[in-house]
C-alpha positions in Angstrom: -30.5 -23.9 21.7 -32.4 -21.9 24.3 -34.0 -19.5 21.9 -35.4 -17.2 25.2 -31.9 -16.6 26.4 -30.4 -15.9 22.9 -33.4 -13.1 22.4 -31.8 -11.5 25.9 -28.6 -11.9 24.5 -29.5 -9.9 21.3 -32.0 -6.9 23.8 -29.1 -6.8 26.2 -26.2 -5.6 23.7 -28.5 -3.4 22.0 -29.1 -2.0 25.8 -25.3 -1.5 26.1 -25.2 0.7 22.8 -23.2 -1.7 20.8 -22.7 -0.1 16.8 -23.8 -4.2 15.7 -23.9 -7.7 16.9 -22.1 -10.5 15.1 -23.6 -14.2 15.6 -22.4 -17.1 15.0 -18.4 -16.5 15.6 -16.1 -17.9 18.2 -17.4 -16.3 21.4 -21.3 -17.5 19.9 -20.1 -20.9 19.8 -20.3 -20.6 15.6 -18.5 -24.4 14.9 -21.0 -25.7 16.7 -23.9 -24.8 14.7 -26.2 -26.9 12.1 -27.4 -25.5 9.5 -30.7 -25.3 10.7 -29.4 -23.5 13.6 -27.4 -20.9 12.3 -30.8 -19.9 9.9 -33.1 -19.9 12.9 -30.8 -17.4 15.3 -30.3 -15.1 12.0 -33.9 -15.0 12.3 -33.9 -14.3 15.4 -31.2 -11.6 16.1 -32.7 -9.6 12.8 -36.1 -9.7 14.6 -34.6 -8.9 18.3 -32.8 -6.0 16.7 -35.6 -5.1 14.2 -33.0 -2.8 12.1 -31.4 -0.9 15.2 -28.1 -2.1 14.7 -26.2 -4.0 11.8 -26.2 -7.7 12.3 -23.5 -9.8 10.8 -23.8 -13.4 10.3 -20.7 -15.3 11.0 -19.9 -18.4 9.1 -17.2 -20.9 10.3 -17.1 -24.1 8.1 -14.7 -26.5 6.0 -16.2 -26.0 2.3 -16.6 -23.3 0.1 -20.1 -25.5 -0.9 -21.3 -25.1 2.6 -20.0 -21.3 2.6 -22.3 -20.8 0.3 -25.1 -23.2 1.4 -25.1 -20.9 4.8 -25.5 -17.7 3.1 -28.2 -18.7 0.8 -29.9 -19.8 3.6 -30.2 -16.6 4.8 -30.4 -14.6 1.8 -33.9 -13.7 2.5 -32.8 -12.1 6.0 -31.4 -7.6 6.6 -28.2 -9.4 7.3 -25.8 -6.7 7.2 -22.5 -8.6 6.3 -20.9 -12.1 6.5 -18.1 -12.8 8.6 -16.2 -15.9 7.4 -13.2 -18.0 8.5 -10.8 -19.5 5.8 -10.9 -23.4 6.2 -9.9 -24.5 9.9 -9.4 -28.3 9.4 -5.9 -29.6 8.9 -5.6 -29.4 5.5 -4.1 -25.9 4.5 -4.9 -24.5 0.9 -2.2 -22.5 -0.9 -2.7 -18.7 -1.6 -4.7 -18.8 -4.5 -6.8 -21.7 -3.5 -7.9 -19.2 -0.8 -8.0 -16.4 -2.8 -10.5 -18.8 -4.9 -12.8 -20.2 -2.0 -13.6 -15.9 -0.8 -14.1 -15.3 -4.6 -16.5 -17.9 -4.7 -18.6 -16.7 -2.0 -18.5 -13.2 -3.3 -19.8 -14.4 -6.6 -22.6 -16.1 -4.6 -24.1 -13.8 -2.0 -24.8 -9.9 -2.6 -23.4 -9.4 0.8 -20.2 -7.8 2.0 -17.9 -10.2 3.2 -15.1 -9.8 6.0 -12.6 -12.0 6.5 -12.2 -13.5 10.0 -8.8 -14.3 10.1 -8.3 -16.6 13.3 -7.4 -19.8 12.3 -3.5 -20.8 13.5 -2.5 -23.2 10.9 -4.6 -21.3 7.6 -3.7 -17.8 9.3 -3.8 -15.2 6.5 -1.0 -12.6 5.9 -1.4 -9.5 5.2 0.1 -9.4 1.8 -3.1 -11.9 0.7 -5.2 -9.9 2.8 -4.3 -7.0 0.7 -5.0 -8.8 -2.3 -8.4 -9.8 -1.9 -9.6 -6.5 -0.7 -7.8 -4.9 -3.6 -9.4 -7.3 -6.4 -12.7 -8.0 -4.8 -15.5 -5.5 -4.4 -17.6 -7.9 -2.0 -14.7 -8.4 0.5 -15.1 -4.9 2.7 -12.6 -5.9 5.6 -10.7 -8.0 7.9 -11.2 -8.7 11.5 -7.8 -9.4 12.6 -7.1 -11.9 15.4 -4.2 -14.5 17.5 -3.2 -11.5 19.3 -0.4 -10.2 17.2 -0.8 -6.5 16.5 1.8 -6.0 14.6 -0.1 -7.9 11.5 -3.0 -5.8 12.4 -0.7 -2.3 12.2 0.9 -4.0 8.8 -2.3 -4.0 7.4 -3.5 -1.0 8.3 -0.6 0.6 6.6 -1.7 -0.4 2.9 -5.3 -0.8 3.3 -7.0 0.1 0.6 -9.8 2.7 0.4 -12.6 1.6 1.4 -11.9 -1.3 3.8 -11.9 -2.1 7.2 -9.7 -3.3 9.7 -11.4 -4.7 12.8 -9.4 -6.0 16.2 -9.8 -9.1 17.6 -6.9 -8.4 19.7 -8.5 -8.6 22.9 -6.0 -7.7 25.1 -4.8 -4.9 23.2 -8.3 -3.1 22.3 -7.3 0.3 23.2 -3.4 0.4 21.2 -6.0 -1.1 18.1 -8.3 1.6 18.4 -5.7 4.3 18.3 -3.4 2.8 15.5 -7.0 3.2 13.7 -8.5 0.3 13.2 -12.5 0.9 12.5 -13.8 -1.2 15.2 -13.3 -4.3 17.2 -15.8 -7.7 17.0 -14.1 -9.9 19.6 -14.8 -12.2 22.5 -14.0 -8.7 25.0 -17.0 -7.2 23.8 -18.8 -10.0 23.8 -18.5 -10.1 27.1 -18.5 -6.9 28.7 -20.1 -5.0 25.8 -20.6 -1.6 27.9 -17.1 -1.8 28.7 -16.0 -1.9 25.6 -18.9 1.3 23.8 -16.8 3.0 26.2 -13.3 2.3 25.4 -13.9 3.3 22.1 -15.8 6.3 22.8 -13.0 7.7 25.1 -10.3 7.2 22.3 -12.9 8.5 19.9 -12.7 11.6 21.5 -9.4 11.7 22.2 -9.2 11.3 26.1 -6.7 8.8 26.9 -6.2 8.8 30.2 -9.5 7.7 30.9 -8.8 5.4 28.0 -5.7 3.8 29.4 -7.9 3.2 32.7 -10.0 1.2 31.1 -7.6 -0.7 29.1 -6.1 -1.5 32.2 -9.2 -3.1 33.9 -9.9 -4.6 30.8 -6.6 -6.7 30.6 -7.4 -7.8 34.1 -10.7 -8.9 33.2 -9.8 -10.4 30.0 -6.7 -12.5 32.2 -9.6 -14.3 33.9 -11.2 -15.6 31.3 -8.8 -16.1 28.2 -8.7 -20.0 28.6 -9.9 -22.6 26.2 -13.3 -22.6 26.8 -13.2 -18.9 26.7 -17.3 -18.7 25.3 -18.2 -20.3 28.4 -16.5 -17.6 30.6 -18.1 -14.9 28.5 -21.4 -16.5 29.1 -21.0 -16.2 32.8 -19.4 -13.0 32.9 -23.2 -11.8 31.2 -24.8 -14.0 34.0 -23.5 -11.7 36.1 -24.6 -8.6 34.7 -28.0 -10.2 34.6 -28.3 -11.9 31.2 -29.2 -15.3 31.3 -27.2 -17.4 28.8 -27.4 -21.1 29.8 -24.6 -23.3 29.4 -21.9 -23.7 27.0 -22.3 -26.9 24.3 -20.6 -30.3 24.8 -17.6 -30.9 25.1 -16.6 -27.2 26.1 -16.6 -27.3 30.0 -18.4 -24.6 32.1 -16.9 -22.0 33.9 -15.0 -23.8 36.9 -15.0 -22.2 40.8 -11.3 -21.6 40.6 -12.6 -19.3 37.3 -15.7 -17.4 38.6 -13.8 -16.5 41.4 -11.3 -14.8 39.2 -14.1 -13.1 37.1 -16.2 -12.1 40.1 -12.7 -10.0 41.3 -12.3 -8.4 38.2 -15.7 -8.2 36.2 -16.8 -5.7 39.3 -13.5 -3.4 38.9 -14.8 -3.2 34.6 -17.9 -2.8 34.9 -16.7 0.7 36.9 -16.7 1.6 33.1 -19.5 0.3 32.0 -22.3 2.6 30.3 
């Protein structure tokens, strides 16, 4: 870990007015992380950020034992929330098994959960979704992802009162935002962070033509760098805006010439938008 470029990392979202910061998820290289690790940049980003923002830690293993182990690890920590995959290995539980691993973790921590729900093969639907929000206190949301919106509007239709619905549709930020979900944590902002403060802002107050402007630069940008090793892309798109981020971990490849070339083109047309 390089421990000076993460504490830029953390200053320079906090720069770009971001509303929180989520570590650990897909775009922060989560699955990578020991245990170890994922304590000592929790430490980290809640002393960068030094109660500015809301930091959420995000949580992406195979156990409901290690779910656990992870949060109590930082139970000493301002964390604001947890965000936390269902299981991603190739053996799917059934409904309630899942319902059972989340109630598990809400018995165990005293903070709010929300479910990230990315994983293809354990993807949850909305009628479960529903059902854990509705029967457990500690679950406060969703951050819905794999680009399908209409899940996303499906659940925001019988959401219950109280909860959260957060896009991780990347390329569809701006539809998200005005269907009324309450936020986005996603690799886009991640990545272009100003970009993205904006977006929301203009459909916040209602002016969408500036709005659909931006969405459109936006899906350019987020053409160039929506491949598999997507967190390396997002850590060069920063480089550029001058944050230091180092390189991705092994075996997820660096950003490739063909790539930055792309971004370079399109990361100058966003950042027109920028704060």
């Amino acid at each position: 870990m390089d421990e000076k470029a993460f504490r830029g990392v953390c200053r320079f979202m906090v720069q770009k007015k971001v509303h929180g910061i989520c570590v650990g998820g897909s775009s922060g290289e989560g699955h990578t992380y020991s245990p170890d690790e994922f304590k000592r940049l929790m430490e980290i980003a809640c002393e960068e950020v030094a109660g500015a923002i809301p930091v959420v830690a995000g949580i992406i293993v195979n156990s409901t034992r290690d779910a656990i182990a992870r949060v109590r690890s930082i139970a000493h920590l301002p964390v604001a929330g947890l965000q936390v995959t269902p299981v991603h290995y190739v053996f799917k539980p059934d409904e309630d098994a899942t319902y059972k691993h989340f109630k598990a973790l809400c018995d165990a921590t005293k903070f709010p959960v929300i479910i990230y729900n990315v994983v293809p093969w354990n993807y949850l639907s909305p009628k479960l979704l529903l059902r854990i929000m509705r029967d457990m206190s500690g679950v406060i949301g969703v951050k819905q992802s794999a680009g399908d919106l209409k899940l996303m509007a499906d659940l925001l239709l019988d959401l219950p009162a109280g909860k959260k619905v957060y896009s991780a549709v990347d390329a569809l930020l701006y539809p998200s935002f005005v269907l009324g979900c309450h936020g986005t944590i996603a690799a886009n902002p991640a990545a272009v962070p100003g970009v993205c403060v904006n977006l929301w802002n203009a459909v916040q107050a209602g002016d969408h033509a500036k709005a659909k402007q931006i969405h459109e630069a936006l899906l350019r940008f987020w053409n160039t760098i929506a491949f598999d090793n997507l967190p390396a892309n997002i850590k060069f798109s920063l480089s550029l805006q001058g944050c230091e981020t180092g390189l991705p971990r092994m075996p997820m490849p660096a950003t490739s010439d063909e790539q930055a070339a792309h971004i370079r083109r399109e990361i100058v047309n966003v950042l027109r938008f920028d704060n």
